[in-house]
Every structure is written in C-alpha cells, then in structure tokens.
C-alpha positions in Angstrom: 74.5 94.8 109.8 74.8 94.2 105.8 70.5 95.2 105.8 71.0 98.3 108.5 73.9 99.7 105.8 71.9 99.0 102.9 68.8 100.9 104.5 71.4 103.6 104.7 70.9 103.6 108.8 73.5 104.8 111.2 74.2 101.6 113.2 74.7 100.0 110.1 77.4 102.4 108.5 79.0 103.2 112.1 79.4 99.2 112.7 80.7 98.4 108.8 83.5 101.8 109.2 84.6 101.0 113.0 85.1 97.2 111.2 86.9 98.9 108.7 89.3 101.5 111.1 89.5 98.6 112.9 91.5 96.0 109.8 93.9 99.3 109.3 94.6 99.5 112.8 95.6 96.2 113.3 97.9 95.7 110.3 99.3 98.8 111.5 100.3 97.5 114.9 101.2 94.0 113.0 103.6 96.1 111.2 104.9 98.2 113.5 105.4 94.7 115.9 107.2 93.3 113.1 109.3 96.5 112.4 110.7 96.4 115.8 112.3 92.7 115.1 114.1 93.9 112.3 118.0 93.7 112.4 120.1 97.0 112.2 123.3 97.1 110.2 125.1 100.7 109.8 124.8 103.0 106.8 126.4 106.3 105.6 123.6 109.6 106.1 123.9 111.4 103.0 121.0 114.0 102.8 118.7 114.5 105.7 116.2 117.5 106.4 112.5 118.1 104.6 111.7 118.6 100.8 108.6 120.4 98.8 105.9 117.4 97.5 104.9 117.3 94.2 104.9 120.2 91.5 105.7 123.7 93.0 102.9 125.3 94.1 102.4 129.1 93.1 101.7 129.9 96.9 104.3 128.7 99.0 101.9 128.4 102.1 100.0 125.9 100.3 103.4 123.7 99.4 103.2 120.4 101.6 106.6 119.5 102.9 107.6 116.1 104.0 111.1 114.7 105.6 113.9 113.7 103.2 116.5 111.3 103.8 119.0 109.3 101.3 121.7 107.6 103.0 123.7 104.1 101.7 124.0 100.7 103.5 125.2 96.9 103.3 123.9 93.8 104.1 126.0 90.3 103.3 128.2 92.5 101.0 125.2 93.5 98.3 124.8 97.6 99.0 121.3 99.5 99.5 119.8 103.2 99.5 117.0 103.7 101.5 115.6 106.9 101.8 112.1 106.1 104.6 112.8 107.6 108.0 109.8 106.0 110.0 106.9 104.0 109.4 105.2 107.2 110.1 104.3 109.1 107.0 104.1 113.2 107.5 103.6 115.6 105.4 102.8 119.6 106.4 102.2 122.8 104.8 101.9 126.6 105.1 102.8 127.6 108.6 103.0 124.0 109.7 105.7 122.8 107.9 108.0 122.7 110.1 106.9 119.8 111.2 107.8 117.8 109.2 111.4 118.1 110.5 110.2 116.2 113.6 111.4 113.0 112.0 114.5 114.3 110.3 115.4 115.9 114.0 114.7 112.2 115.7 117.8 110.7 113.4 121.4 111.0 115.0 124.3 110.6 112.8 127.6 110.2 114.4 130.5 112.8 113.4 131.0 111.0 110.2 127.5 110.6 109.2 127.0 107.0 110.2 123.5 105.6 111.4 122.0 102.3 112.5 120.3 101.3 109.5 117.3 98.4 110.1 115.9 96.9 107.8 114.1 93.8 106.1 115.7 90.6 106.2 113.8 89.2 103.7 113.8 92.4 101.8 116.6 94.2 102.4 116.1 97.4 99.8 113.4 97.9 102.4 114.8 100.0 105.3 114.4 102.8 107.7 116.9 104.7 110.2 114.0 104.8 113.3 112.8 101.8 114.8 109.2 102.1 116.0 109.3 102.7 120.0 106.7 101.5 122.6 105.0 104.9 122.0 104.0 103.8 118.8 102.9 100.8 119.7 100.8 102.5 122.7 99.4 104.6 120.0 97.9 102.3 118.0 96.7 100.1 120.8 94.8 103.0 122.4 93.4 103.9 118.6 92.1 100.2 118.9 90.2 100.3 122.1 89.0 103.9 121.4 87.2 102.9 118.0 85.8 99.5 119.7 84.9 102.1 122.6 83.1 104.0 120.8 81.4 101.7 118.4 80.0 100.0 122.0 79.3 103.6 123.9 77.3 104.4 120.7 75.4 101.4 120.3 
C-alpha cells in the first residue's frame, strides 16, 4: 500500500486516508467511552447561550458562532471554571447560526442555576455539563463501519 501511494494510485491513497479516518474515529469513541465514566459533582451556571468566534467580521453572515458557557464548580474542596458544554465542538455562521444554540438548549439548570457538572478525576479543571449519550456512541460506531464499508465496497 506504501508503493500504490507513492505511485500516486487511488487504492493506495483511499487505503492510507480510510487508515487514517479510521485512528480519529477510534480515539473518538475511546473518548467519548471514557467521558461517560466520569463522576458528576454540581456547579453554579453562570453564562450560557452562543458567542461570535474570533475578530468581528465586517459581514455579519459570515461571523461563525459557537456555544458559550462559564459556570463554577468543586471537587474535594479545591473550586473550578469550566466553560466546554460537550465533547462535540460546533461552530455555525450566516443563516445557520442558530445552531449553535443546540448545545446551549441541551443544558438544564435548576431555578437557581445549578447543574451536574462531570468532569475528570484525574484532571479535574477538565469538565463539561453533557455527558455523551448512546447516540453518540452509535454515531461514531456507525462512522467506523461505514469508512471500513466503504474502503472494502471500493476495493
């Protein structure tokens, strides 16, 4: 497969990028596994909803958005601010960018603005208020078989 890529042939750069796809899916799922065994403690929501990336843009349509959080929590007495909602990253612009309130919308604070917090044990600055579901996980299973699908179907 090394020679086929070198001679620049299909086979050869389809087998060495499905190998590829295929590394980033499976850490993926490794981490969204190991994000799910994570312990929960509760936190205060300070700021939740979607904010402009990077420098303004002088067209507005062309300014990507992407969900905002801050919120405060403790673990064994030593307090924390996370601000990651999900492992999911998003980001959307122009008539789009409402979407990236899907995550923001997925959080629910109580009446006083508590949520579960869950986060690292062995790194606790490192937290997020949603806990992967069995969606994700479905996700990037069915990403895994379709690439090896269609690395086989092809060749």
């Amino acid at each position: 497969m090394f020679d086929l890529a070198r001679q620049k042939e299909p086979q050869g750069i389809h087998f060495w990028a499905t190998l590829y796809v295929l590394i980033v899916l499976l850490g993926t799922l490794w981490h969204v596994l190991r994000v799910r065994t994570w312990p929960s403690t509760e936190g205060q929501l300070l700021r939740l909803g979607i904010r402009p990336l990077g420098a303004p843009e002088f067209d507005t349509l062309k300014q990507d958005h992407v969900p905002d959080a801050l919120y405060t929590y403790q673990v064994n007495g030593q307090p924390y601010q996370g601000r990651e909602i999900s492992v999911w990253k998003m980001s959307a612009s122009g008539l789009l960018r409402n979407t990236a309130r899907i995550l923001p919308r997925q959080v629910q604070p109580d009446a006083s603005g508590k949520v579960p917090v869950y986060y690292n044990p062995k790194r606790p600055h490192k937290s997020l208020l949603l806990r992967p579901g069995w969606l994700s996980i479905l996700f990037v299973s069915v990403s895994l078989a379709a690439t090896v699908g269609l690395y086989l179907w092809r060749w």
